[in-house]
C-alpha positions in Angstrom: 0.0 0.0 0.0 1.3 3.5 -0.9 1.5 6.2 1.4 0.8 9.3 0.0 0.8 11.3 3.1 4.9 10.6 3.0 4.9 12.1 -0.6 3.0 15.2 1.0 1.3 15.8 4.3 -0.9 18.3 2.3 -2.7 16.0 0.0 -6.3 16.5 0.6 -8.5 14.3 -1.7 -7.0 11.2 -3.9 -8.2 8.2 -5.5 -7.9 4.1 -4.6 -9.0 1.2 -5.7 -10.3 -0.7 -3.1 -9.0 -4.2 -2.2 -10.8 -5.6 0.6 -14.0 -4.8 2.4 -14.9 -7.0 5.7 -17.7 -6.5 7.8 -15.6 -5.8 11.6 -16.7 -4.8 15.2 -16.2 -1.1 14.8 -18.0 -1.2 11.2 -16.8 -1.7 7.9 -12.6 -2.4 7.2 -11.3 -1.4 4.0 -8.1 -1.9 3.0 -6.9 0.5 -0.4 -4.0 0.1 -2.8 -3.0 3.5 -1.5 -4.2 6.4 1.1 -3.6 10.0 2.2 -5.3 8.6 5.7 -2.8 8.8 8.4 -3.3 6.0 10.8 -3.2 6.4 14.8 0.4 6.4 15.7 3.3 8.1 17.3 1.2 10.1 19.8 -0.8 11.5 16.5 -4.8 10.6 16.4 -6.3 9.1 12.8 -7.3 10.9 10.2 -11.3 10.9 9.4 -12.7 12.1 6.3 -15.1 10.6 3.7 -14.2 7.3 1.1 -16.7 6.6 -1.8 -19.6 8.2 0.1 -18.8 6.7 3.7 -17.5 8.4 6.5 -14.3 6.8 7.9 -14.1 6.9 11.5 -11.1 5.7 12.1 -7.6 4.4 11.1 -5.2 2.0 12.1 -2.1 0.2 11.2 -3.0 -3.5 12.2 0.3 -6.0 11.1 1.8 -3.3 8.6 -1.7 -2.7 6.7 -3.7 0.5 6.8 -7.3 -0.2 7.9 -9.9 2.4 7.0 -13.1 1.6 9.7 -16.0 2.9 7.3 -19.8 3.3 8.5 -20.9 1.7 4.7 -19.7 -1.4 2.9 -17.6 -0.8 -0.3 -17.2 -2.3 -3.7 -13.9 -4.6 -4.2 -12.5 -3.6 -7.0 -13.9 0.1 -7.3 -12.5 3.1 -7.4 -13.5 5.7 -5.2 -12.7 9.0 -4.0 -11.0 9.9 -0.5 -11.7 13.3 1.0 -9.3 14.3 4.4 -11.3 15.9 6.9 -8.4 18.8 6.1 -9.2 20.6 9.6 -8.4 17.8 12.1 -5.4 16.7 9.9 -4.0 20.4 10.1 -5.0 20.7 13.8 -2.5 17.2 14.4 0.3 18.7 12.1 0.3 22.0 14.2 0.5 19.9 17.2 2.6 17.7 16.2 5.3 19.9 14.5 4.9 21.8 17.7 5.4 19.0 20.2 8.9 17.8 18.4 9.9 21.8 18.6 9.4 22.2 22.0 10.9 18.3 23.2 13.9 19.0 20.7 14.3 22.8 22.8 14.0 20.8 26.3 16.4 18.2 25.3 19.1 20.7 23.9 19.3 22.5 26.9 18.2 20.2 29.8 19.2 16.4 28.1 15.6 15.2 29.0 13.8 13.0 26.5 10.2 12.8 25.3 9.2 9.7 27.3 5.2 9.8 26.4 3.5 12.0 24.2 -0.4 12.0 23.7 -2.6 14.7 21.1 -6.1 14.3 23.1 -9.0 16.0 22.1 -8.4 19.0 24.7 -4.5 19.6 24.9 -1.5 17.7 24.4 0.6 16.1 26.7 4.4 15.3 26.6 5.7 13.1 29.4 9.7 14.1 30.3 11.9 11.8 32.3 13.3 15.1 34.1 12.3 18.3 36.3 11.8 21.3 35.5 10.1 24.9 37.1 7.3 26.9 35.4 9.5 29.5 35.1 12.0 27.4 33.2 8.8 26.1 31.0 8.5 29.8 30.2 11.6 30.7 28.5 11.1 27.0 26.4 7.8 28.6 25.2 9.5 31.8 23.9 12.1 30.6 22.5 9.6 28.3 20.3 7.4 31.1 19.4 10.1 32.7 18.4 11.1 30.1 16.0 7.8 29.7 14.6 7.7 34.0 13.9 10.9 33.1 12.2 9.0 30.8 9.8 12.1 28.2 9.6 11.4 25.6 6.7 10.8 21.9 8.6 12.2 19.3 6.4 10.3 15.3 6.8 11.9 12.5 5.0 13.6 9.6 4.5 17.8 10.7 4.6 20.3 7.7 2.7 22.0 5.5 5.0 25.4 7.6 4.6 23.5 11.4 5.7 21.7 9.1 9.0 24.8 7.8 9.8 26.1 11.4 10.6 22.8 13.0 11.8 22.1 13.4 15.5 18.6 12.7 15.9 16.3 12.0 18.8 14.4 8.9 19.0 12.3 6.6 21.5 13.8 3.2 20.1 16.4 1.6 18.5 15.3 1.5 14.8 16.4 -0.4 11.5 15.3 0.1 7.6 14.2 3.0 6.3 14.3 5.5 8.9 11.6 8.8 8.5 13.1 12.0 9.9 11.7 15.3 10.9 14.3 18.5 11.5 13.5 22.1 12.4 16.7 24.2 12.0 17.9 25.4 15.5 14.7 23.2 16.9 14.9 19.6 16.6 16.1 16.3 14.9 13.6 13.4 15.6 12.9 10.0 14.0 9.0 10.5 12.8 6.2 8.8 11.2 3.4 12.1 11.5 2.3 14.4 9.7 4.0 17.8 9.7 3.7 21.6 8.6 5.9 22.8 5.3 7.7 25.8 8.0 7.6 26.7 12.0 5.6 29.8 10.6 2.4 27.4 10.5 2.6 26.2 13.6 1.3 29.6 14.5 2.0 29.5 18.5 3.0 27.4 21.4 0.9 28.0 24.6 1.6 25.8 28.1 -1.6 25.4 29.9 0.0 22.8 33.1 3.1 21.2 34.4 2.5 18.7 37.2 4.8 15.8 38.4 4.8 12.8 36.7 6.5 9.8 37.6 10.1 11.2 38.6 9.6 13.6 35.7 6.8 16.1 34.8 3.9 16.0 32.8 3.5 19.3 30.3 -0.2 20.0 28.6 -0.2 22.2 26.2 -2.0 23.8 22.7 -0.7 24.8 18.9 -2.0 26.9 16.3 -5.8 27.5 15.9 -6.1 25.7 19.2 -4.5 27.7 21.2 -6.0 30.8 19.7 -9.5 29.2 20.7 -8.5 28.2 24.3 -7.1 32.1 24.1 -10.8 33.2 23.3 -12.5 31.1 26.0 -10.4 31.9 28.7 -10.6 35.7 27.8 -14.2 35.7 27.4 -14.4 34.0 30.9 -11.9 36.5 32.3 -14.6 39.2 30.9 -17.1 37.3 32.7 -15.0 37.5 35.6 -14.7 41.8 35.6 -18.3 42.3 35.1 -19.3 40.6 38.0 -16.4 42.0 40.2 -16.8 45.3 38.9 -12.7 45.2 38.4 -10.8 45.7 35.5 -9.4 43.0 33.3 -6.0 43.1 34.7 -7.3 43.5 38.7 -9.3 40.4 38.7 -7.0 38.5 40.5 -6.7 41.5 43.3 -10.6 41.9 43.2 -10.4 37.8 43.8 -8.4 37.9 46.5 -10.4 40.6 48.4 -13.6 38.3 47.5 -11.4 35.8 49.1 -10.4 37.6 52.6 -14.2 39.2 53.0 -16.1 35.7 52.4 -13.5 34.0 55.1 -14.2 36.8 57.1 -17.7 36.4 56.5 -17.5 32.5 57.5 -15.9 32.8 60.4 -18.7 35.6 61.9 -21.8 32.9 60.4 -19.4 29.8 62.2 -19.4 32.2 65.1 -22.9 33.0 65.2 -23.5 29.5 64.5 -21.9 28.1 67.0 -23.8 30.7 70.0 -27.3 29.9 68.2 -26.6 26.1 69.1 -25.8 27.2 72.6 -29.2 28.7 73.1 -30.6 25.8 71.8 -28.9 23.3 74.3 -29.6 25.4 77.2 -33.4 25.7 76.1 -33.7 21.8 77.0 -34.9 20.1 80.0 -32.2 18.6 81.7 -31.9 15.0 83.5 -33.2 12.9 80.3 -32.4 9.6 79.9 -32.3 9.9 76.3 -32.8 13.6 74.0 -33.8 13.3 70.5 -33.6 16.9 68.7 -35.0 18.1 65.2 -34.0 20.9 63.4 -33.7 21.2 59.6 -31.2 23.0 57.6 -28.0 22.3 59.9 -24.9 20.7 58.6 -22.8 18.6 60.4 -20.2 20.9 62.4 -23.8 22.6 63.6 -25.2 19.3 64.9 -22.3 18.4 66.4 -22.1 21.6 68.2 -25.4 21.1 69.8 -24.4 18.0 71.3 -21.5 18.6 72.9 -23.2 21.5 74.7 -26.0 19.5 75.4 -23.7 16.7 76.9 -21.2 19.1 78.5 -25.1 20.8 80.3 -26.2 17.6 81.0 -29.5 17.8 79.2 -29.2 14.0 78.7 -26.9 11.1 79.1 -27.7 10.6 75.2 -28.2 13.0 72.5 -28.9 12.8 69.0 -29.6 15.7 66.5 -30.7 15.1 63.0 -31.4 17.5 60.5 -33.1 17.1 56.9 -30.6 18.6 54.3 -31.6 20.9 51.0 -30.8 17.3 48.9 -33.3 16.0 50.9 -31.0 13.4 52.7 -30.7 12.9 56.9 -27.4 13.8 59.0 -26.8 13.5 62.3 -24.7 13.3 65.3 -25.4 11.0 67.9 -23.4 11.6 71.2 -22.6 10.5 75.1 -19.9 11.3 77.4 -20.3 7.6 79.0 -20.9 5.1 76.1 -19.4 4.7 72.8 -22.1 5.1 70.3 -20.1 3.5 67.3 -22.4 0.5 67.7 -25.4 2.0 68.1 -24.4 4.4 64.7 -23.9 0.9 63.1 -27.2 -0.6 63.7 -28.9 3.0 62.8 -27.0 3.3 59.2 -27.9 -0.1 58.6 -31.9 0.1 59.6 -31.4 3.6 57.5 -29.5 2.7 54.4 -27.0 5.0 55.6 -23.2 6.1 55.9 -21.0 6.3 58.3 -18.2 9.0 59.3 -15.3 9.4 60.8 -13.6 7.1 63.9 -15.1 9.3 67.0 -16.4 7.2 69.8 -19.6 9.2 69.0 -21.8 8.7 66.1 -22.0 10.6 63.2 -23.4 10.1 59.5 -25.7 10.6 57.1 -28.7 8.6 55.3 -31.2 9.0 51.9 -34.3 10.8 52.1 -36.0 8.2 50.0 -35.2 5.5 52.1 -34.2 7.0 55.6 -37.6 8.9 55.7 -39.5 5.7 54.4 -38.0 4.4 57.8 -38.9 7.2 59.9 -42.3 7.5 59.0 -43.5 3.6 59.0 -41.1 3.7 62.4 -43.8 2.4 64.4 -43.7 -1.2 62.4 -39.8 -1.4 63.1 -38.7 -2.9 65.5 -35.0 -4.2 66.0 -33.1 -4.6 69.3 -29.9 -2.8 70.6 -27.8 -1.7 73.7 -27.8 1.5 74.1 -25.8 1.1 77.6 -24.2 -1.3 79.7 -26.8 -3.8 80.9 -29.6 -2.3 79.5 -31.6 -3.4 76.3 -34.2 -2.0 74.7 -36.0 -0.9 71.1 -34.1 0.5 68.9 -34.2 4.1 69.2 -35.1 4.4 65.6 -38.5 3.2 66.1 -39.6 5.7 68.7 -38.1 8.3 66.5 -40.1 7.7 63.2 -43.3 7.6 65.5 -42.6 10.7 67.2 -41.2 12.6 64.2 -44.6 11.8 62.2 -46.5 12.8 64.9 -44.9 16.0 66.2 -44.8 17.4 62.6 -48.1 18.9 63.0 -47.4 19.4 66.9 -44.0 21.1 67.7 -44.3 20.2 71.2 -41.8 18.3 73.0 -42.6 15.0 74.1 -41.6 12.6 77.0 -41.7 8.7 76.0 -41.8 7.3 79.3 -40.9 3.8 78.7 -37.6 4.7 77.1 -36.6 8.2 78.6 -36.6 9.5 75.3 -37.0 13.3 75.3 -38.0 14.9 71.2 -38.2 18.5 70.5 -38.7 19.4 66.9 -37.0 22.8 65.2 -35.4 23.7 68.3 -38.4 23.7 70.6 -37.9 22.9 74.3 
């Protein structure tokens, strides 16, 4: 099969004869006499584009033989027309010409190689067996750009055995044969199968958008060409966003953020504050000398619930407290507490008569539960019935049941009630 993507990477539509047609798992494979598709290799995604009225979807290299995936069967033996979807293949050449310019301008100055190299759909990634700083990153990035404003011709190509044997050129493997290579003067010297640009000049510019640490090297993402341009536009359309609705200039957002910042933790620590005082009053509005307190407020979250127990406890309003609250999501949390008796058991038996979760390792309990299944269980509470020790020596029913029975029926009657067979004392929304 001839590859005329080698003869130019700018060939757009061609004609084949078609040699095989199978029906496959990912559609139709058709195999040409030749193709301008580029198959999925070296880092560089497949070309897609139409062949004798169907769409090709993708392309692959399976055992040295170019597979075009097709979404319509095809003629053996016809000749048909192959159109490049030219956008994506220009897109990868960008990239691609861009990613060997910027590994060949680490590699000259830091000795790190290209280790893993990925064109996704959103950025591309190069992998580099070294570290490096952002700042370091920075001056890479100029000095490409400044390469591509130069508009240096980028030769691709298959050099005689005599010119690679005096070429220093970067490569991943040992190779034998025929060996492709792809040079930018002043850039980079790489063995390549991809798709490149004619000259640096239509690479149009190299933006870094991350470095992270990857595997005793970094990871950089980054965007060529019309690509970055795009991401450009977003992000500057979002930074417009930004000003409108800080009232700040373009260039102060990141001030205006920062004083957002300091007034909301401000902010935060006051409502935490206030918070904390309002579960106060609530603790100290209880009867103390229960057996058991069961309090019902909706709206809290779980610092506020826990809040109210420990003054509650530290009063000693009851030897044991729980507070549960109904969430916006319309889930239950709640903190169950005593200074006597680890309630990690009894938290066990309610998460699993609730469908709920468990957090943290406290000797109190603590978690939350589904409103479709946890209030199921509250309201038909009078029909469960399950057995547990709430203290040494004593057994009784399950709090839980008491609970649904007395939720239901204080929801129309915030008045706090007194179960005198289990000590259990239930205010609803705060009420003593």
């Amino acid at each position: 099969m001839k590859k005329l993507f080698y003869d130019s990477a700018y060939i757009r539509t061609f004609e084949a004869k078609v040699l095989s047609c199978e029906k496959g798992k990912k559609g139709y494979e058709v195999v040409l006499d030749q193709t301008a598709f580029y198959p999925e290799g070296g880092g560089q995604p497949y070309d897609m584009g139409i062949l004798g009225g169907a769409h090709v979807t993708a392309v692959h290299d399976v055992k040295g033989e170019i597979v075009h995936y097709t979404d319509a069967p095809l003629a053996v033996g016809e000749t048909v027309t192959g159109e490049i979807n030219w956008d994506r293949r220009f897109q990868n050449m960008q990239g691609h010409s861009g990613e060997h310019l910027v590994s060949g301008l680490i590699h000259a100055k830091y000795g790190y190689d290209n280790v893993g190299f990925h064109m996704g759909t959103e950025e591309i990634t190069i992998d580099l067996n070294g570290l490096l700083e952002w700042e370091d990153l920075m001056e890479i990035e100029k000095k490409a750009n400044r390469i591509i404003w130069e508009d240096r011709e980028i030769y691709a190509g298959f050099p005689s055995a005599e010119e690679l044997a005096h070429m220093d050129y970067r490569s991943k493997k040992e190779l034998t044969g025929a060996i492709r290579i792809v040079s930018i003067p002043g850039g980079d010297t790489c063995a390549c199968c991809g798709t490149h640009v004619k000259t640096t000049g239509e690479i149009g510019l190299v933006k870094f958008l991350t470095m992270i640490h990857y595997k005793g090297g970094v990871r950089i993402s980054l965007l060529c060409g019309e690509a970055a341009v795009m991401d450009y536009e977003k992000k500057r359309e979002e930074l417009q966003k930004i000003s409108v609705l800080l009232s700040a200039k373009a260039g102060k957002t990141a001030d205006a953020v920062e004083k957002v910042k300091n007034e909301l933790t401000m902010t935060q620590a006051k409502c935490s504050e206030m918070s904390r005082k309002l579960m106060k009053i609530y603790a100290d509005q209880l009867n103390g000398g229960n057996s058991k307190i069961c309090w019902i407020e909706d709206g809290l979250d779980m610092t506020e619930l826990r809040h109210f127990v420990n003054f509650a406890l530290e009063d000693k309003k009851g030897g044991i407290v729980l507070a549960l609250s109904e969430s916006v999501n319309g889930g239950f949390s709640y903190v169950l507490g005593s200074q006597s008796e680890d309630m990690r058991a009894l938290s066990k038996e309610l998460n699993g008569e609730l469908s709920g979760e468990r957090r943290g390792q406290q000797p109190d309990g603590t978690g939350n539960f589904l409103c479709k299944e946890g209030r199921t269980a509250l309201q038909s509470g009078r029909q469960r019935v399950c057995y547990g020790r709430l203290a040494a020596g004593e057994t009784c029913r399950c709090l839980l049941a008491r609970w649904g029975q007395l939720y239901c029926d204080l929801l129309s009657s915030p008045e706090p009630v007194l179960d005198q067979a289990l000590g259990i004392f239930i205010v609803v929304s705060g009420e003593a």
